[in-house]
C-alpha positions as CSV (number, residue, x, y, z in Angstrom):
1,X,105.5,58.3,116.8
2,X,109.1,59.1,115.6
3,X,110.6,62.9,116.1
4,X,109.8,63.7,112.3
5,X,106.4,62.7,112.2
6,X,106.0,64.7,115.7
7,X,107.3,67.5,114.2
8,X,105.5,67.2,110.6
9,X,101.9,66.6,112.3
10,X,102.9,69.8,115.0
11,X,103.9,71.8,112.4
12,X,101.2,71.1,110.3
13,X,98.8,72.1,113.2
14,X,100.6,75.2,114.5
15,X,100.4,76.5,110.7
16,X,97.5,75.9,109.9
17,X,95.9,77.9,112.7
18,X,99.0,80.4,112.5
19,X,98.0,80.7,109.1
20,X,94.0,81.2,109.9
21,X,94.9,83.5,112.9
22,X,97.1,85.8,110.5
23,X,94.4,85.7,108.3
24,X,91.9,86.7,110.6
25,X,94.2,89.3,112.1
26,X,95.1,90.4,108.4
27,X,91.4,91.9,107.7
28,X,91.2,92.9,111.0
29,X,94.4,95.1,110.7
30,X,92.5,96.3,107.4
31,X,89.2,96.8,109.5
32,X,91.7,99.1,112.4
33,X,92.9,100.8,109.4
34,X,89.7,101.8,108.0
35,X,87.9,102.5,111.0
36,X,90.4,104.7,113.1
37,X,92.9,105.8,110.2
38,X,96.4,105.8,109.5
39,X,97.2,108.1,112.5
40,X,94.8,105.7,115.0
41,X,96.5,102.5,113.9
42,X,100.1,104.2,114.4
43,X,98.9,105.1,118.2
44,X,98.1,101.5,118.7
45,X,101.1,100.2,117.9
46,X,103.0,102.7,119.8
47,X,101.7,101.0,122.8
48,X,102.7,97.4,121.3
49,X,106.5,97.8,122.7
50,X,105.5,98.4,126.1
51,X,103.3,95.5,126.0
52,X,105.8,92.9,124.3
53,X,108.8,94.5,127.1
54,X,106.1,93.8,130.2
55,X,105.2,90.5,128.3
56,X,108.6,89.5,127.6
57,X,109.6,90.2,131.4
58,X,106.6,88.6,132.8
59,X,106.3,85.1,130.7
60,X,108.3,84.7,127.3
61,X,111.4,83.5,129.2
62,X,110.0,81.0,131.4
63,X,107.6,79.7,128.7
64,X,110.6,78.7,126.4
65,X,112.9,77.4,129.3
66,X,109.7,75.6,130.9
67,X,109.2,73.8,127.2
68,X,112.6,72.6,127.0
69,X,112.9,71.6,130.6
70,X,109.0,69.1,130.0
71,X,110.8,68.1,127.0
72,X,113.5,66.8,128.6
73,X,111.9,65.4,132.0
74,X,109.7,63.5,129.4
75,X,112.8,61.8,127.9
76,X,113.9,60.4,131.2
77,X,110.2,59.4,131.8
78,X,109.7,62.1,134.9
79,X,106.0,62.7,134.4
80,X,105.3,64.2,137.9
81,X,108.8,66.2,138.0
82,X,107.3,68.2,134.4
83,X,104.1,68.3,136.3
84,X,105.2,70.0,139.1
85,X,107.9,72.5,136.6
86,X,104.3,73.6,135.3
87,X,102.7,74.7,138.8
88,X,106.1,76.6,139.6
89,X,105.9,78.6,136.4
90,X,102.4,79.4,137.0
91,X,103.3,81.0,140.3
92,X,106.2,82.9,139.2
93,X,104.6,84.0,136.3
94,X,101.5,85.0,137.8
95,X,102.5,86.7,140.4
96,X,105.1,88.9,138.3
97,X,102.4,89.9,135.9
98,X,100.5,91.1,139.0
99,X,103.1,93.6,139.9
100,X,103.8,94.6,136.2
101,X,100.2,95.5,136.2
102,X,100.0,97.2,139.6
103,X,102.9,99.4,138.1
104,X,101.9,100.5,134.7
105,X,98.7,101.0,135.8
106,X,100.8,103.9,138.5
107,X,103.0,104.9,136.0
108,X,101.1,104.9,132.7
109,X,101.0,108.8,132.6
110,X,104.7,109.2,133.2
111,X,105.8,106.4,130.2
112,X,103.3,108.1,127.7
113,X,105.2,111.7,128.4
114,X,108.4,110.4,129.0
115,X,109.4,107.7,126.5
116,X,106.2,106.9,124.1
117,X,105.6,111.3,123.7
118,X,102.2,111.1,123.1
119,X,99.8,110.8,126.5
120,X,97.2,109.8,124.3
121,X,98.7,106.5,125.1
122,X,98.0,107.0,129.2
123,X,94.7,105.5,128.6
124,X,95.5,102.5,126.2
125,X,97.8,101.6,128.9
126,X,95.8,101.5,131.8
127,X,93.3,99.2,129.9
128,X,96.8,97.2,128.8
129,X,97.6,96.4,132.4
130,X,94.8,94.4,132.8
131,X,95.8,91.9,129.8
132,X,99.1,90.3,132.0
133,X,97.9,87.9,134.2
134,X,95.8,86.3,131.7
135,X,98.8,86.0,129.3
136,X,100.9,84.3,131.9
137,X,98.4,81.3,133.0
138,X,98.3,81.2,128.6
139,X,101.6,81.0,128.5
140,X,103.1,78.9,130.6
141,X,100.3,76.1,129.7
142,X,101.5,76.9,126.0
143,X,104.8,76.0,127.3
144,X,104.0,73.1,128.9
145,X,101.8,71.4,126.3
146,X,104.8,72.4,123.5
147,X,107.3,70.8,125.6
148,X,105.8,67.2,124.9
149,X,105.1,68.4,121.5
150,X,101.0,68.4,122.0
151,X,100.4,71.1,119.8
152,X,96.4,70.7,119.8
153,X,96.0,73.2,123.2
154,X,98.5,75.5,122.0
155,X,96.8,76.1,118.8
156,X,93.1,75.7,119.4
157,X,93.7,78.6,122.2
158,X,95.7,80.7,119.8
159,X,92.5,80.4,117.6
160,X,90.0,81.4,120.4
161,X,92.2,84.2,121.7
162,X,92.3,85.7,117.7
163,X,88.6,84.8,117.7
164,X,87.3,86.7,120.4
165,X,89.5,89.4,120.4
166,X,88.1,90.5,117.0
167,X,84.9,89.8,117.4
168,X,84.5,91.5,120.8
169,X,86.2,94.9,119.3
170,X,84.2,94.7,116.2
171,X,80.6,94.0,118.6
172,X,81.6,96.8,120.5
173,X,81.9,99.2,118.5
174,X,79.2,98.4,115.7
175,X,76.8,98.5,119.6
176,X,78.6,101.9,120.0
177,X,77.8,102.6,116.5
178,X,73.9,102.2,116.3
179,X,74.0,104.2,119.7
180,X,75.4,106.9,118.6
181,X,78.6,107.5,119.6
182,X,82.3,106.5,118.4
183,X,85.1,104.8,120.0
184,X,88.3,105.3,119.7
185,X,91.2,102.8,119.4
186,X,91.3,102.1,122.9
187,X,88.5,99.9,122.0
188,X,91.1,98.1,120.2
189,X,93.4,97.7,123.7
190,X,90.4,96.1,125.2
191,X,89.8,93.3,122.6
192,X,93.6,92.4,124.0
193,X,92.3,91.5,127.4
194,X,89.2,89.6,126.2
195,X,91.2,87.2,123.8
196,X,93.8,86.9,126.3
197,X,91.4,85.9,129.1
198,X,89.4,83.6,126.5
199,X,92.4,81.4,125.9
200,X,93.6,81.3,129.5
201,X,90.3,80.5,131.3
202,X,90.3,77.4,127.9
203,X,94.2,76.8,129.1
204,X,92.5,76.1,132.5
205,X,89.8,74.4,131.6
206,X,91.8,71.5,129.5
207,X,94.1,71.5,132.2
208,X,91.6,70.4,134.5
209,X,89.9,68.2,132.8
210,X,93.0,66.0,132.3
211,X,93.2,66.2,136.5
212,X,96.4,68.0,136.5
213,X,95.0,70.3,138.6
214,X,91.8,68.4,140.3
215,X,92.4,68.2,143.2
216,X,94.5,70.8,143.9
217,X,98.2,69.5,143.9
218,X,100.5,69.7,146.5
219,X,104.0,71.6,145.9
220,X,106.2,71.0,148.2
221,X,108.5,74.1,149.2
222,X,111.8,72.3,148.3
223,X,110.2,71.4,145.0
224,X,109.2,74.7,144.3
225,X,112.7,76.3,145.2
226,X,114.2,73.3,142.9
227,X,112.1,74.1,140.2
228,X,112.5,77.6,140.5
229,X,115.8,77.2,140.5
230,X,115.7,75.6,137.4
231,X,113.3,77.7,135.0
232,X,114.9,81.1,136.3
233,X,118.9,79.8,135.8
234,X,117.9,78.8,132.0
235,X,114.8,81.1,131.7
236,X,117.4,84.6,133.1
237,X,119.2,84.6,129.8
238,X,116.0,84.5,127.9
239,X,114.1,87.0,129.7
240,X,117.4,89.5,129.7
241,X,117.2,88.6,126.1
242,X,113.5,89.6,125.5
243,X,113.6,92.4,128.0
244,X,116.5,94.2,126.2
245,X,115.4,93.7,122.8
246,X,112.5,94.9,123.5
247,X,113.8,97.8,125.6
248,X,115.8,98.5,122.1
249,X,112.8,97.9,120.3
250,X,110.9,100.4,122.3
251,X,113.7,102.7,121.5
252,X,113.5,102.0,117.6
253,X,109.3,102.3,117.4
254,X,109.6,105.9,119.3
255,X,112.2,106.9,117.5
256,X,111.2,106.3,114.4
257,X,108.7,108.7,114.3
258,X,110.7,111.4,116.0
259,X,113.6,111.0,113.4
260,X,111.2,111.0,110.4
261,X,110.2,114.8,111.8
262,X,113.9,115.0,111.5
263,X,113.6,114.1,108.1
264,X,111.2,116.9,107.5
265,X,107.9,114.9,108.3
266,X,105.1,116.4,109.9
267,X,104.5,114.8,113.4
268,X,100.6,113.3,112.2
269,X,102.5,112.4,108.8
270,X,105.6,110.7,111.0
271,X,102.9,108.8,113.2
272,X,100.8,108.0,110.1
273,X,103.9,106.4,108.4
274,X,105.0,104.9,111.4
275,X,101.3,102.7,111.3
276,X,101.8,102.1,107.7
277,X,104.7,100.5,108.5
278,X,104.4,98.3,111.0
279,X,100.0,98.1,111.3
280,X,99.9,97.2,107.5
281,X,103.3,96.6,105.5
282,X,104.7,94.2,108.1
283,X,102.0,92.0,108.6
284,X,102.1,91.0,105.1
285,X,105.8,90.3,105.2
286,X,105.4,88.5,109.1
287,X,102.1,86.2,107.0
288,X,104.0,83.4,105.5
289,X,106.0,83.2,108.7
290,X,103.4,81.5,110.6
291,X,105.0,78.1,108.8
292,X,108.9,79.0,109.9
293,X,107.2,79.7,113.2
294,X,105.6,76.8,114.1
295,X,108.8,74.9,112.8
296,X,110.9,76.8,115.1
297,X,108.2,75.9,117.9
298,X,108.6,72.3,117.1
299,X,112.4,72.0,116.9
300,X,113.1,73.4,120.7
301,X,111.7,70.9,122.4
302,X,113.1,68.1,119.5
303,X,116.6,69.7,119.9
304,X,116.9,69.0,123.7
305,X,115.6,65.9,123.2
306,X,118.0,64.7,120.8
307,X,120.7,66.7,122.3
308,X,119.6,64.8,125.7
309,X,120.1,61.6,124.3
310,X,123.2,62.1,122.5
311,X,121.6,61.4,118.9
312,X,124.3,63.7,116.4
313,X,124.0,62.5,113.3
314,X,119.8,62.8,113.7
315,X,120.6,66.3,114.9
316,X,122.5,67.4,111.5
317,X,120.0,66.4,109.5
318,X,117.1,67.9,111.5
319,X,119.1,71.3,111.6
320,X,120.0,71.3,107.8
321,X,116.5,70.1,106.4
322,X,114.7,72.6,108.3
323,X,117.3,75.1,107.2
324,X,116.6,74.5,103.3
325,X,112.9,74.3,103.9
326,X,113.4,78.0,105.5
327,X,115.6,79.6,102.7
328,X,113.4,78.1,99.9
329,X,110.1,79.5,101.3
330,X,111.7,82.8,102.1
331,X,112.8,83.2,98.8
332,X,109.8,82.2,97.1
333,X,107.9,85.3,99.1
334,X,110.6,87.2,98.5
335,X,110.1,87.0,94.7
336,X,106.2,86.8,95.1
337,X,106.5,90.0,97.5
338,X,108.6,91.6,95.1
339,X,105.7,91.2,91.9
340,X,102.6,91.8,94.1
341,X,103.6,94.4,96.8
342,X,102.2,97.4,95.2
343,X,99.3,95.6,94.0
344,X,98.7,94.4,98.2
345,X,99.1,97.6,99.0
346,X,97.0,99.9,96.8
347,X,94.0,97.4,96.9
348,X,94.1,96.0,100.3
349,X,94.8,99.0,102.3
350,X,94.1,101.4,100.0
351,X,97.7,102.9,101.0
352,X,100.2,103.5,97.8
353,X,103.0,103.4,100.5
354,X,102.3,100.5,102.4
355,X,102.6,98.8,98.9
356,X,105.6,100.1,98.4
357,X,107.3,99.1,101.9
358,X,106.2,95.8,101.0
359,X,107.9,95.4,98.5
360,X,110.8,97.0,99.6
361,X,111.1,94.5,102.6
362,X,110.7,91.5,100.5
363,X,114.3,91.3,100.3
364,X,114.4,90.2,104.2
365,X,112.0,87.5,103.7
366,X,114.7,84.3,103.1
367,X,116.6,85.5,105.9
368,X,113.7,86.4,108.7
369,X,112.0,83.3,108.0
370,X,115.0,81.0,108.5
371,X,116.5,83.3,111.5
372,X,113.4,82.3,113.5
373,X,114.6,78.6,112.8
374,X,117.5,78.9,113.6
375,X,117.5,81.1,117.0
376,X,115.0,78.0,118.0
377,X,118.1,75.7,117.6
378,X,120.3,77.5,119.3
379,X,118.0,77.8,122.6
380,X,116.8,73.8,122.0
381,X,121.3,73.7,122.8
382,X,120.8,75.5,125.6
383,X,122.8,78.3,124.0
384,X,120.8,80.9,125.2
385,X,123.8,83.4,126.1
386,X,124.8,83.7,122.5
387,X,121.3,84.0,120.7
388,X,121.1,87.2,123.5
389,X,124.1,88.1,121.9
390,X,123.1,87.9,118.4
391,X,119.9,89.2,118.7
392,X,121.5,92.3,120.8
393,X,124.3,93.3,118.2
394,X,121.1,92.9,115.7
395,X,119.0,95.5,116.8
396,X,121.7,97.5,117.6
397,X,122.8,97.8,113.9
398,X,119.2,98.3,113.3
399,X,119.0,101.5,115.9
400,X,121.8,102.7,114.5
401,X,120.0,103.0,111.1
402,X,117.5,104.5,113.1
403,X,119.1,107.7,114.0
404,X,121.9,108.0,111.3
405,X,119.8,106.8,108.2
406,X,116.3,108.1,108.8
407,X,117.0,111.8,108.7
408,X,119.1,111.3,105.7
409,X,116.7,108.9,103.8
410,X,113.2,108.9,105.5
411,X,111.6,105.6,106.3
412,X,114.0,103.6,103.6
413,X,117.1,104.1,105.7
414,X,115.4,102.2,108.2
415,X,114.8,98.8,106.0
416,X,118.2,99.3,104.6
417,X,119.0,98.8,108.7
418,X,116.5,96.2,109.0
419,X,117.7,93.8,105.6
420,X,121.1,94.5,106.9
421,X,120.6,93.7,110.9
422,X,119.1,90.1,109.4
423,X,121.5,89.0,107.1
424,X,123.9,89.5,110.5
425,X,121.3,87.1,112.1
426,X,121.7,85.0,109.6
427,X,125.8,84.3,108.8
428,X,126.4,84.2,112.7
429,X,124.0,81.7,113.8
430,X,125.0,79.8,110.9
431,X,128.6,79.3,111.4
432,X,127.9,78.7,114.7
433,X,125.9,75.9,113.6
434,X,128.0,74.6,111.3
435,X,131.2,74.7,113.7
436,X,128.9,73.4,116.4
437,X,128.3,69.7,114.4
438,X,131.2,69.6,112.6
439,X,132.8,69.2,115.8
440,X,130.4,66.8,117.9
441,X,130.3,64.9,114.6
């Protein structure tokens, strides 16, 4: 099968269960919404940048550098050194998500007081804890399955993880229900650690079944070390990358409710905007993405290879195709976003200002959807320094926003930060692009 047709088919597959997992999560976000409020949604996402910072610092690194490191072991034909790259990142992984658990399950009290304000969140983090081991096994057989551009695992777990962690949260509580009694979102936290185990005990199981792991394989020490070697000298930059932004990130989702007291909010109002935001208005921008996503997926892996093997001219044309396919469905959103918004809003939600921060992000929708594309290429280079770089000087445009814009302007100021912090993503990893083939043409 030629590099296209790999890409088209794993596209196709990755969006067409990112597309029914957005959908699911789409009502389900609508369910949250309904069932614990506006201010219940916004507590639950206040946990969401501790667990993307612990997630990011535990797994996302490796499971990028470990799909470009398959991909390019499967170009020179290495079958057992890409085997033996996947046992390595299971150990590291695993046993980093162990002590990330053992910690925030010590420290949850102190990081609800100190940095998320609220110790309502001391609870939702203990049950969090418990989610990290599972998402490392997921993700480093993600990784491994992406890098030889098999796409079937990746998505069919994705599915099952969406899958069960909605309908174990909405069991739960319609048991709770008929009971008598009525959870709270921390019912919500727990449906995090049943999909998660769900798709890593399937990860397993299809792993084992194809006698990767039957009988139990030997790794020798100086493989290990190698290997280790390997993953954590590409995977650092990555996972320094992911950790900051998401330490920024944090940063931005607590301060965004603090500064919109600033502003003159009340604190339930602040929080309540806050979930607006992010629990309903962003999904509906993020929907469409699940296509620039799964191209983005796709093109790491393709990228080393071709990079590997020297092939520039193919290169060129697979950056700027999937470039154009990026800008033209952003902008088609953008404009559909732009019509509709309100009307999403209002009978979706049932919130008149989630519509209205709909369609006030449309405008970021050509350049989000083709920034994920081309951060993708940049780390398929290798160039994982300088998308660290980028995405730094990104959100710290958007944190600036944060504190100087909010109190002047409310929530706007912050997607005036947002729209601008993008089309930054956008210009630099362009004309890095550009000057990058013009001269290896």
């Amino acid at each position: 099968m030629s590099r296209k047709r790999a890409i088209i088919k794993g596209t196709f597959i990755l969006t067409a269960t990112g597309f029914a997992t957005r959908f699911m999560g789409f009502f389900y976000r609508i369910f949250l919404s309904h069932t614990f409020g506006e201010e219940g949604v916004g507590l639950y996402q206040l946990i969401f940048p501790i667990y993307a910072l612990c997630f990011s610092l535990t797994c996302a690194g490796i499971e990028t550098a470990l799909s470009r490191c398959v991909a390019r072991r499967l170009t020179c034909n290495q079958k057992k050194e890409a085997r033996s790259l996947l046992y390595t990142s299971l150990i590291l992984t695993v046993a980093l998500s162990c002590a990330v658990t053992i910690f925030l399950q010590k420290y949850s009290l102190f990081i609800s007081d100190s940095f998320l304000r609220d110790d309502r969140c001391t609870e939702l983090l203990v049950i969090l804890s418990y989610a990290f081991p599972f998402s490392a096994v997921h993700s480093c057989i993600v990784g491994y399955y992406l890098g030889q551009k098999k796409t079937f695992v990746p998505a069919v777990s994705q599915l099952l993880e969406q899958t069960a962690r909605i309908l174990s949260v909405y069991l739960i509580y319609q048991l709770a229900l008929i009971q008598g009694n009525r959870l709270g979102v921390s019912v919500a936290v727990a449906g995090l650690i049943i999909g998660e185990t769900a798709s890593s005990v399937y990860c397993l199981w299809h792993i084992r079944r194809g006698s990767l792991l039957a009988p139990l394989p030997r790794l020798p020490l100086k493989t290990f070390f190698r290997d280790s070697r390997e993953l954590l000298m590409l995977s650092c930059p990555l996972t320094a990358n992911r950790v900051l932004l998401n330490i920024l990130q944090s940063v931005e989702a607590i301060s965004i409710p603090i500064r919109l007291q600033m502003y003159g909010m009340a604190k339930s109002s602040a929080l309540s905007t806050y979930g607006v935001l992010t629990g309903m208005a962003l999904p509906c921008i993020l929907f469409p993405s699940a296509i620039t996503n799964s191209v983005s997926t796709m093109l790491l892996p393709t990228v080393a290879e071709i990079q590997a093997m020297n092939h520039k001219k193919e290169l060129s044309d697979i950056i700027q195709k999937s470039v154009y396919c990026c800008i033209f469905l952003g902008s088609a959103c953008c404009v559909f976003l732009l019509c509709f918004g309100d009307w999403i809003g209002s009978f979706l939600f049932h919130s008149p200002a989630a519509g209205s921060y709909i369609a006030a992000m449309s405008w970021i929708c050509p350049f989000l959807y083709t920034n994920n594309t081309l951060i993708s290429i940049l780390n398929g280079l290798g160039k994982t320094h300088l998308s660290f770089a980028i995405n730094s000087i990104s959100l710290g445009i958007r944190i600036t926003c944060v504190f100087c814009l909010i109190p002047l302007y409310g929530i706007f100021g912050y997607l005036w930060g947002l729209l601008a912090s993008q089309i930054f993503i956008f210009l630099i990893c362009l004309g890095y692009l550009y000057r990058y083939i013009k001269t290896k043409a």
